[in-house]
MARKEBA-934220 format. One record per residue (C-alpha): residue in three letters; x, y, z. Coordinates in steps of 0.5 Angstrom, whole numbers, plus 500, padded with zeros to 3 digits. Layout:
BEGIN
ALAXYZ;...
This chain:
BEGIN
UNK351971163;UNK350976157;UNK345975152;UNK348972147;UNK350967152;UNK343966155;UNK341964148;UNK346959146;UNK345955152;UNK338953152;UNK336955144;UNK339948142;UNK333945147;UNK329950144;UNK329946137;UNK331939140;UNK324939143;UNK321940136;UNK325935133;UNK323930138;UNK316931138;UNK316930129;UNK321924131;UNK318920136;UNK311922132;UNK314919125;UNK315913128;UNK310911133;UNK306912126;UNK311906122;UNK310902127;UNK303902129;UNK301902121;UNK299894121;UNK294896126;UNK292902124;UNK290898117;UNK286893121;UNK282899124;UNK281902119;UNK280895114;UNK285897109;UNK292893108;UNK298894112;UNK301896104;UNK295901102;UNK296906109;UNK304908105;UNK300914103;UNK299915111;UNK306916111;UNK307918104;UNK302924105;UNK306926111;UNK313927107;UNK310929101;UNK306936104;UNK314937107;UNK317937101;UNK312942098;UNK311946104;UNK318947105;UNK320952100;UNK316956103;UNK319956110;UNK325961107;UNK321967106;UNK316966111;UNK321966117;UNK324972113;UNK318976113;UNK314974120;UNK321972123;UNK323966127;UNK320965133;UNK313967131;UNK314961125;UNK317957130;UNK311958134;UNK305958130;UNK307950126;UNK309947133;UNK301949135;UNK298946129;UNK302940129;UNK300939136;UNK291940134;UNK293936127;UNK296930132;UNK290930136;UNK286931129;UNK290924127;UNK288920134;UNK280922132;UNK280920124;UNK275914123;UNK278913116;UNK284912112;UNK281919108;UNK282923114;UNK287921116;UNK292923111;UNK288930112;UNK290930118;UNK297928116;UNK298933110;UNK296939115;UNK301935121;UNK306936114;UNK305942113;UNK307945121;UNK313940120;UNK315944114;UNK316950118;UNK318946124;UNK325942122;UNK329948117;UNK326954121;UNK330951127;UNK335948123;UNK336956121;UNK336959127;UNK341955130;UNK346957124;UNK344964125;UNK346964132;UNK352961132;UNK358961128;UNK362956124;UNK367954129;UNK362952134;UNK357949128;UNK358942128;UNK357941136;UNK351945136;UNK349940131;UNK350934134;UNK346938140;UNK340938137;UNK340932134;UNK342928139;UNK336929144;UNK331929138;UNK334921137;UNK330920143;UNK324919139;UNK326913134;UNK329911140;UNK322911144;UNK317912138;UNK316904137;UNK317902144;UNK311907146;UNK308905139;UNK308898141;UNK306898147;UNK301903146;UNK298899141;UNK299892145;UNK295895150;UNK291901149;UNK289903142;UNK293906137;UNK289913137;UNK293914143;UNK299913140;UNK298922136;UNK295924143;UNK302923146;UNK304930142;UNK300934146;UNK303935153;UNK311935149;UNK308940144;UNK306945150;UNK313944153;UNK316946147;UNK311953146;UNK313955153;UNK321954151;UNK319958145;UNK317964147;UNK322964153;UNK328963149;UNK327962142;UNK330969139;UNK326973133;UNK330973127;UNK328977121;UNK331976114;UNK337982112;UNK332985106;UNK325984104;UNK324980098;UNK316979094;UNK314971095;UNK315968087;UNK309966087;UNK310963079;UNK316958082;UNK312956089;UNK307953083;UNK312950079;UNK317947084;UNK311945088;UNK307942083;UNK313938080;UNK314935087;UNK307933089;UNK307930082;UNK312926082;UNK311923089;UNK304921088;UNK307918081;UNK312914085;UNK307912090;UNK302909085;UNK308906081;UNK306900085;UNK299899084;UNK298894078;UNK291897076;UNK295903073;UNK297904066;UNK304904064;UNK301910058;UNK299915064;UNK305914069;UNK310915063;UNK305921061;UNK306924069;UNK313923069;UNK313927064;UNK308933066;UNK312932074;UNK319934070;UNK316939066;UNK314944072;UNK321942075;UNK325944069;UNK320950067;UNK321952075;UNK329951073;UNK329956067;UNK324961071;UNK329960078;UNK335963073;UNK331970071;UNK328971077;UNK331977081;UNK328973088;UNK327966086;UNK324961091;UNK330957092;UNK336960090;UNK340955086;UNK347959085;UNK348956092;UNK350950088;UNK356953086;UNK359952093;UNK362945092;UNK362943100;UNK353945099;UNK353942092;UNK356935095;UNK352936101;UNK345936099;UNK345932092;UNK350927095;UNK346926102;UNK339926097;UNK341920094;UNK344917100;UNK337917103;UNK333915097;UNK336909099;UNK335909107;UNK328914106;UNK324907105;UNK327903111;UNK323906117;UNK317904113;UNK319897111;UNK322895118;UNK316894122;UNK313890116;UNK319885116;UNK319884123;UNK310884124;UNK309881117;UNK315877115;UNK317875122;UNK310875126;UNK312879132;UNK307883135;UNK308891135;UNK311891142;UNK317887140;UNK317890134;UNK318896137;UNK324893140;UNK328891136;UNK329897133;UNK331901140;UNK338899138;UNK339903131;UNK336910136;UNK341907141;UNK347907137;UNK346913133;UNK346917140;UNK352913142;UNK355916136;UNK353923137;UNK359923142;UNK364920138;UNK362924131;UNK366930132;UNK373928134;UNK372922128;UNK371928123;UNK376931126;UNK381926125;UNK379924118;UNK376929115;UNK369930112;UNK371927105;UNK374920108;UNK368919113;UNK363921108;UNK366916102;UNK367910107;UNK361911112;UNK356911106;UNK358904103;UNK357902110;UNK350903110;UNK349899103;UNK353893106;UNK349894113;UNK343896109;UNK344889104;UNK344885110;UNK337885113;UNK335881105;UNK338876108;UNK334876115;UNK328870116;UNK325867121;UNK331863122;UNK335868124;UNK337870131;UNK335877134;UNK341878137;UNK344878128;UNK338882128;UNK340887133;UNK347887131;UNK345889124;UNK340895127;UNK346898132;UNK350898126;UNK345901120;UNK343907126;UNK352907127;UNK353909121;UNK346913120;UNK348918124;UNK354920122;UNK352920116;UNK346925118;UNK351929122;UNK356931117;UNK352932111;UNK348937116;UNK354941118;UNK358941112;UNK352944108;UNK354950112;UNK361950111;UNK361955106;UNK355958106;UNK355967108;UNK350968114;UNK345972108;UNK345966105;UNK343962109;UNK336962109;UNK336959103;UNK341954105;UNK336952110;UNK330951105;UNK333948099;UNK337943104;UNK331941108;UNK326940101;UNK331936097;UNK332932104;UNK324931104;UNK323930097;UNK329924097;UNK325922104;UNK319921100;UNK322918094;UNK326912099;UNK319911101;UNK316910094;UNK321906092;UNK321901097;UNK314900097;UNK314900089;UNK318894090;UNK314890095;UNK309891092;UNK311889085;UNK315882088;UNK308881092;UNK304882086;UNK297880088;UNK299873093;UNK295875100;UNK300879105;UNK298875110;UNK303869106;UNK309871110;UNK313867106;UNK311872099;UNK312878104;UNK320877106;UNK321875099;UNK319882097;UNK321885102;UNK329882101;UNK329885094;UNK326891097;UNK333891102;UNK337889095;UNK336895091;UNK335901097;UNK342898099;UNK346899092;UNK342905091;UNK346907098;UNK352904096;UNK353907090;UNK352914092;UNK359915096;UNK361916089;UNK359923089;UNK362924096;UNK369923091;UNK368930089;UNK370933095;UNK377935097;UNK380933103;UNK380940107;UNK373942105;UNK369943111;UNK375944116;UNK373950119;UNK367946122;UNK370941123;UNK377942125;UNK381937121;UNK387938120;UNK388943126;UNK394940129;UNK398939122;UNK398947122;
C-alpha cells in the first residue's frame, strides 16, 4: 500500500476520534447540567453559560484555526489542541464553582476551535472531490457515537457516581487520539506564507463575542432594554468595521470572496440559519425530559439514544439519496422536516407515550443528519484546493457562531415565558419550553427558502447525481 493510500485508510479515524471526544463531551455536559446546578447551587437555566461559554470561545477562536494550520502545519496544530482539550476536561471535573467551570470550558473551547476545522481541512486536502462526501460521512459517522452514548453515559454516571467523573471520560480517548496523530496524521503547510490580520481578529472577534453574551443576557429580566439595544449596536459595528476592512485587506481573516461561489454561499449562510433553529435543541432536550417530565438523568439520557441512532443509520443511505435527488431537493425538503419534527416536541407532556417520544427523536437525528452531511460536502464542491483553508475556517465559525445563537435563543424564551415562576413548577417549565420548540421549529422551517437558490447540478461532482442520465 503506497503512501497516499496509507493516509487515506486511517486519516478519517484520525479525525473521527477528535470528533468523537468533543461530541460525546458536549453531550454528557447537556444532560448532566441539572446536577452540576445542584452541586454547584445555582439553577439548571443559569448554567446556560456553562454550555454558551464553550460555544462562544469556538466561534471567537476559529477564525484563527486558517492561518495557524497554515503557518505550524496540520498535524502539529491538530496535536497540540487534542492535548489541551484532554488537561482542560480534567480542569472541568476539578472545578468547585460555576466561575471555574466556565474557565475550564472557555479553554476546552478554545482547543476545540482547532480540533473540528483543522480535521475538517485536512480531510478536504487529502482527498479529491470525487471521493469527498464519503470521506465525509466516514468521519461523521463514528463521531455520532458520542451523542449516541454522551447522555447514557452521562446519565448513569451522574445516577450512580458523580457528575465530575463524567469530563475524566476524555482522557484515555484523548491519548488515543495523540497516538493515531503522530502515526497517521499528515503535515500540511499553507501554499504561501501570509502575515496573521491582527486588526480583523479584533474586530470580527469582538463582534461575535458581543453579540453572543448579548443574546445569552437577553433573557435576564434585571437588564435594561436601553443597554441591550446599545450592545446590539456596539457588537454590529465591529462586525460591519471587520466587513469594510476584510474588502481592503491583502490577507484578510476570513476571505469573504468565497461568497460568490453560490454552492458555499448556500451551504454556509443557508446551514446558519437552519442551526439557529436546531442550535438550542441539545440544551433544551434534557430540560424537557428532567424538568418538565421529572425523569431521572439516566433515562433522560436514554431517550435521546434514538436521535444519535438514527443519524448513523442515515449515514448508510445519505449518499445514494443525494445521489438520486441532488443537493437542491434534499436540502429544500429535508430542512422543512426538521421544522415539523422540531415543532412536534411543543406538543410533548407527561401525558404523552415514550414511544411518541422516540419516534419524534428518530426522526429529528433522521433528517438532522442529512442535513449536516450535505451542508458539510456541498460547501467543498466549488472550492480550489488553495482556497480551502479559508473555506474551512469561515465555514466552522459561522457554524459555531449559529450553534451559540440557537443556544441563546432557546433559553432566552424559556426564560422569558418562565418569568420569575419557580423552575421547579413542572407545569411553567413545559410551557416555556413549548414556546421554545414553536419558535426554533419555524425559524428551521423558514430557512429551506434559502436552499431555493441553488440549481438542481450544483454540488454533482461530489455528490454524483445525474451520473446515469449522462
Amino acid at each position: 500500500m503506497d503512501k497516499t493510500a496509507h493516509i487515506k485508510r486511517y486519516l478519517p479515524w484520525v479525525v473521527a476520534t477528535s470528533l468523537f471526544m468533543e461530541q460525546l463531551d458536549s453531550t454528557i455536559v447537556n444532560t448532566a447540567i441539572p446536577s452540576i446546578a445542584a452541586s454547584l447551587h445555582v439553577t439548571p437555566l443559569s448554567l446556560k453559560s456553562v454550555v454558551a461559554s464553550y460555544i462562544l470561545s469556538l466561534a471567537v477562536c476559529i477564525p484563527l484555526s486558517g492561518w495557524v494550520a497554515d503557518r505550524f502545519g496540520t498535524r502539529r496544530v491538530f496535536a497540540a489542541a487534542i492535548a489541551l482539550f484532554t488537561l482542560s476536561s480534567v480542569l472541568c471535573g476539578l472545578s468547585d464553582n460555576a466561575l471555574m467551570m466556565v474557565a475550564a470550558r472557555i479553554l476546552q473551547g478554545i482547543s476545540g476551535a482547532m480540533m473540528v476545522p483543522v480535521g475538517r481541512l485536512t480531510i478536504v486536502r487529502t482527498f479529491p472531490k470525487s471521493e469527498l462526501l464519503h470521506a465525509m460521512n466516514f468521519v461523521i459517522l463514528p463521531a455520532l457515537l458520542g451523542p449516541l452514548l454522551g447522555p447514557t453515559i452521562g446519565g448513569l454516571i451522574v445516577h450512580w457516581l458523580s457528575w465530575r467523573d463524567i469530563f475524566f471520560v476524555n482522557v484515555p480517548i484523548g491519548l488515543m487520539a495523540l497516538v493515531l496523530i503522530y502515526r497517521y496524521m499528515p503535515n500540511y503547510y499553507g501554499d504561501k506564507r501570509r502575515s496573521l490580520d491582527i486588526p480583523g481578529l479584533i474586530l470580527f472577534s469582538s463582534g461575535a463575542a458581543l453579540l453572543s453574551w448579548v443574546l445569552e443576557i437577553f433573557g435576564e429580566h434585571h437588564v435594561s432594554t436601553p443597554l441591550i439595544v446599545m450592545l446590539l449596536i456596539v457588537s454590529f459595528g465591529f462586525l460591519g468595521g471587520y466587513f469594510f476592512h476584510a474588502r481592503r485587506c491583502a490577507y484578510p481573516l476570513l476571505q469573504l470572496a468565497l461568497f460568490r461561489i453560490r454552492t458555499f454561499r448556500v451551504s454556509v449562510v443557508g446551514g446558519f440559519i437552519t442551526r439557529l433553529g436546531v442550535g438550542g435543541l441539545p440544551f433544551l432536550m434534557p430540560l424537557l425530559y428532567q424538568l418538565g417530565l421529572g425523569l431521572p438523568a439516566w433515562h433522560s439520557g436514554l431517550l435521546m439514544m434514538p436521535t444519535a441512532a438514527a443519524a448513523i443509520g442515515m449515514k448508510f443511505v445519505a449518499e445514494p439519496i443525494l445521489q438520486r435527488f441532488g443537493y437542491r431537493k434534499v436540502l429544500i425538503v429535508n430542512t422543512l422536516m426538521i421544522g415539523i419534527v422540531i415543532l412536534s416536541f411543543a406538543s410533548v407532556t407527561p401525558e404523552t407515550p415514550q414511544i411518541n417520544i422516540v419516534l419524534r427523536s428518530l426522526a429529528l437525528g433522521f433528517f438532522n443528519s442529512l442535513q449536516f452531511s450535505s451542508m458539510n460536502s456541498m460547501a467543498y464542491a466549488d472550492i480550489a484546493q488553495e482556497e480551502s483553508s479559508m473555506a474551512s475556517t469561515i465555514f466552522s465559525s459561522l457554524q459555531q457562531m449559529s450553534l451559540s445563537f440557537g443556544l441563546a435563543c432557546g433559553s432566552f424564551v424559556v426564560a422569558w415565558y418562565l418569568g420569575d415562576m419557580p423552575q421547579s413548577n413542572h407545569v411553567a417549565i413545559i410551557g416555556a419550553l413549548h414556546h421554545a420548540f414553536i419558535i426554533l421549529g419555524l425559524i428551521t422551517g423558514l430557512s429551506s427558502l434559502f436552499f431555493l437558490t441553488l440549481k438542481s447540478r450544483d454540488g454533482e461532482n461530489v455528490s454524483h447525481a445525474h451520473r446515469e442520465k449522462r
